[in-house]
C-alpha positions as CSV (number, residue, x, y, z in Angstrom):
1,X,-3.2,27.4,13.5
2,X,-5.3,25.1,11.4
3,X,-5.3,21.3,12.0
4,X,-3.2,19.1,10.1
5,X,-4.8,17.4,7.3
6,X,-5.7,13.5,7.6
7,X,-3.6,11.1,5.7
8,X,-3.3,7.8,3.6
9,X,0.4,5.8,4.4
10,X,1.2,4.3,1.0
11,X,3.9,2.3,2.5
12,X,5.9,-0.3,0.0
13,X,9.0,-2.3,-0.6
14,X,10.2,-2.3,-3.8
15,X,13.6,-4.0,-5.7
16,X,13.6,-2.7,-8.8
17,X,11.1,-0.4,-9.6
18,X,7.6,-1.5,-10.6
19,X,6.2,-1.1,-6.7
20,X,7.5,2.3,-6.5
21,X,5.6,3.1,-9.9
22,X,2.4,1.5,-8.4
23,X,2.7,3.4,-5.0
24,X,3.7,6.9,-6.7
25,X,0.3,6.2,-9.0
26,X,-1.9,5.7,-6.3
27,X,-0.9,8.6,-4.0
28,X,-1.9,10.2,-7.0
29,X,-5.1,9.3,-6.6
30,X,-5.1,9.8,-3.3
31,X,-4.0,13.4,-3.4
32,X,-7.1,14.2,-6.1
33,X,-9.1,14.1,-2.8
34,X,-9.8,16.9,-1.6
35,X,-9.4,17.4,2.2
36,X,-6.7,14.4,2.7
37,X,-3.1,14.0,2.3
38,X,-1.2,11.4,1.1
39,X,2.4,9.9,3.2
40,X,4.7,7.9,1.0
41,X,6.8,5.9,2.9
42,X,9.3,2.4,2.1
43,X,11.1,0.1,4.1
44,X,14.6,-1.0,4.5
45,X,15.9,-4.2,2.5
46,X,16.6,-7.4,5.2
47,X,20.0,-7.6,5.4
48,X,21.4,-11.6,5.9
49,X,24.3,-10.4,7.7
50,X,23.3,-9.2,10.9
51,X,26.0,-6.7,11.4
52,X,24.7,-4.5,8.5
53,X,23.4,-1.4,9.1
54,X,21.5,0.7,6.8
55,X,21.3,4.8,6.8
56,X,18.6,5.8,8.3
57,X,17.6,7.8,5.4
58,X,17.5,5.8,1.4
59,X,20.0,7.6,-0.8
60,X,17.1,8.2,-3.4
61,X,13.0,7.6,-3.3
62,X,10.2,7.8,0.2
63,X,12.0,7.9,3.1
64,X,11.4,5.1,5.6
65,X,8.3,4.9,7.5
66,X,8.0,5.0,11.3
67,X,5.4,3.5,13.5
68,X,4.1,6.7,13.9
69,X,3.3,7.4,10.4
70,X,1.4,4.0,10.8
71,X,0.0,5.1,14.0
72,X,-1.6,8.5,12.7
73,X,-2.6,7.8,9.6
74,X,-6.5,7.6,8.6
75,X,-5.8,5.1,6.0
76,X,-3.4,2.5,5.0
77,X,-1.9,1.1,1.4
78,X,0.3,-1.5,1.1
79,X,2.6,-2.2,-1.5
80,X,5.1,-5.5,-2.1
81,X,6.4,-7.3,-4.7
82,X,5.4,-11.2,-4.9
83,X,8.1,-13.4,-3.3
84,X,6.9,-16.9,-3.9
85,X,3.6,-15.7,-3.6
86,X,3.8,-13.9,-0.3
87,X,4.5,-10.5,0.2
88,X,8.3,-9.1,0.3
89,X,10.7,-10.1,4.1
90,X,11.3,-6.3,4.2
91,X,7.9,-5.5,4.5
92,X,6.9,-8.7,6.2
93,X,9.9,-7.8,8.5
94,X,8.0,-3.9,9.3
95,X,4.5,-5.8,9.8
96,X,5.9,-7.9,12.4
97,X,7.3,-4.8,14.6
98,X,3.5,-3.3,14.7
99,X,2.6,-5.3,17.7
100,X,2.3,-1.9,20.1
101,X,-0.3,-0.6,17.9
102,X,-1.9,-3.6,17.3
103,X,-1.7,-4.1,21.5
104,X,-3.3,-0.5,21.7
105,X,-5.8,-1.2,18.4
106,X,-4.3,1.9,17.3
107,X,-5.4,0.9,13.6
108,X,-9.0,-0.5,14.5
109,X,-11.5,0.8,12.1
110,X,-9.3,2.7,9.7
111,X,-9.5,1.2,5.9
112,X,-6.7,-0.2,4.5
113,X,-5.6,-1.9,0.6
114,X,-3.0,-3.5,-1.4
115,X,-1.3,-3.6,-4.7
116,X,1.4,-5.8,-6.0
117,X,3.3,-6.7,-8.8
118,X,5.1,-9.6,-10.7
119,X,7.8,-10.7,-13.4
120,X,4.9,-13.2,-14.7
121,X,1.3,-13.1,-15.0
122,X,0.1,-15.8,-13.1
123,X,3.3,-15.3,-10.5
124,X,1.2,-15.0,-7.1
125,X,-0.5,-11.6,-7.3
126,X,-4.2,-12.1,-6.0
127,X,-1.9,-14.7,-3.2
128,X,0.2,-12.0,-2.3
129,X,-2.7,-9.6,-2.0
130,X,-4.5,-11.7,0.3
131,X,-1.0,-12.4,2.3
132,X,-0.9,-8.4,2.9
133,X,-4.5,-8.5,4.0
134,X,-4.2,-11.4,6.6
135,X,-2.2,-8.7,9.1
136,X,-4.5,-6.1,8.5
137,X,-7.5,-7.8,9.3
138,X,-5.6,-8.6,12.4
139,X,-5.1,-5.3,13.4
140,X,-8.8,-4.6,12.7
141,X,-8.9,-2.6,9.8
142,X,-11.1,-2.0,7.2
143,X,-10.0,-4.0,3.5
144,X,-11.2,-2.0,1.0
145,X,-10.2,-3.8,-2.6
146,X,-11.1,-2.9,-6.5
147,X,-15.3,-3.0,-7.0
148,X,-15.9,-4.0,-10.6
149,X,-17.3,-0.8,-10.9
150,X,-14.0,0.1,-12.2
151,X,-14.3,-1.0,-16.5
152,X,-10.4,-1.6,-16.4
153,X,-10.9,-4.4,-14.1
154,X,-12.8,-6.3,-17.2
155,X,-10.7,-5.1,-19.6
156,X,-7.3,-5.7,-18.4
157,X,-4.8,-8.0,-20.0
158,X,-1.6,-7.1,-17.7
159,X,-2.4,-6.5,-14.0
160,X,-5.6,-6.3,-12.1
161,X,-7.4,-7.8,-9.6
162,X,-10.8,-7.3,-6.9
163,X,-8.3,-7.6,-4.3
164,X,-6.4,-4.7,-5.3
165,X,-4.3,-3.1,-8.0
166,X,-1.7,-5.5,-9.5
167,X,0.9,-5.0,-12.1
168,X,2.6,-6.9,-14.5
169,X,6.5,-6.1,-14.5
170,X,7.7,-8.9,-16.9
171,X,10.9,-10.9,-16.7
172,X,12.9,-8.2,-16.8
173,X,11.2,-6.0,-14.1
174,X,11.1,-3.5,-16.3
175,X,7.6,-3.1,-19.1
176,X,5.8,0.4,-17.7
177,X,2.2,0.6,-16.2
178,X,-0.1,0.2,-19.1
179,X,-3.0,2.2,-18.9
180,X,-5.8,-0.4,-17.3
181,X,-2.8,-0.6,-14.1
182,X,-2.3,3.2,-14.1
183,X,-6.2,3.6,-13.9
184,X,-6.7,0.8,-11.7
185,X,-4.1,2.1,-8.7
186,X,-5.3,5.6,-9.2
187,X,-8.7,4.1,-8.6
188,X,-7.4,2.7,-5.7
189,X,-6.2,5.3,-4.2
190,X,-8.6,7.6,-4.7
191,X,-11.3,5.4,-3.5
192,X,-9.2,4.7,-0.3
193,X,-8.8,7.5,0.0
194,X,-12.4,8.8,0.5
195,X,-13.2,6.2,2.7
196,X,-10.2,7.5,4.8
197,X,-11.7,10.7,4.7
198,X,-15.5,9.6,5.5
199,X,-14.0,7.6,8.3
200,X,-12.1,9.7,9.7
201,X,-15.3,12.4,9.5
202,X,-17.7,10.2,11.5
203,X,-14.8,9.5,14.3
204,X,-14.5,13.3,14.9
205,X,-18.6,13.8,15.1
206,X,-18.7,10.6,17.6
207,X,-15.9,12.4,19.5
């Protein structure tokens, strides 16, 4: 029997839509990699009242992630809407339950990005980026954002951004990826994804 394939962990949070989009986009791109899988994965929504329970499996979209989909994965892409300019409590809320791995540096050296979205164009997205990135670099992973390589990046008028893919969801949550965002997160994820892959490669031969 054949190993399993590596894999990238898009893991998000989204409200009403525009994350998902984003996170389904770049697990396209990961998946044009040949030799590497992608995981899609969400979190639950923070409930105030503390009696609430959710069910263990969402009644539509990713199923929630695990710490052991964040444990095994080769790669790691984080998705959030901007609250305020931070990223999301419900994925804040996952971050903060990672202390076993970070205690056994069970993400140290893997790459990891982010992408985000907003009702407004100047509502926090390169802040909530870098909020997303603070806990990764923590945990000793590799950041791995959007190289102006990429001609969207200059010629976007929605979302965009060096630190990673951003999108611009307007006041109604609800105006589609244009095509610089589309291009932009599959770019993302493609590019994560071969550093996943070239990571994950050298690992093996030093094992």
């Amino acid at each position: 029997m054949s190993d399993p394939l590596p894999y990238v962990l898009v893991l998000y949070y989204s409200r009403y839509g525009a994350t998902r989009a984003m996170a389904e986009r770049l697990t396209a791109g990961v998946e044009s990699c040949r030799g590497i899988e992608a995981r899609l994965r969400t979190v639950p929504p923070v409930s105030p009242t503390c009696q609430a329970v959710d069910p263990e499996i969402p009644a539509e979209g990713a199923v929630y992630a695990s710490l052991d989909d964040l444990r095994h994965c080769s790669g790691l892409a984080l998705g959030s809407p901007t609250r305020f300019g931070n990223m999301a409590a419900p994925l804040k809320h996952f971050i903060d339950s990672t202390i076993e791995l970070w205690i056994g540096g069970a993400l140290v050296d893997k790459p990891a990005t982010a992408f985000t979205s907003t009702s407004s164009l100047h509502g926090g997205q390169e802040t909530t980026l870098i909020s997303m990135l603070l806990p990764l670099l923590h945990h000793g992973m590799v950041y791995a954002g959007l190289p102006y390589s990429e001609v969207a990046l200059m010629e976007t008028t929605g979302g965009g951004t060096p630190y990673g893919a951003s999108h611009l969801a307007g006041k109604r949550s609800d105006r589609p990826l244009d095509d610089h965002e589309r291009d932009l997160t599959y770019a993302q994820g493609r590019r994560l994804a071969h550093l996943a892959l070239a990571l994950h490669r050298s690992q093996e031969t030093l094992a």
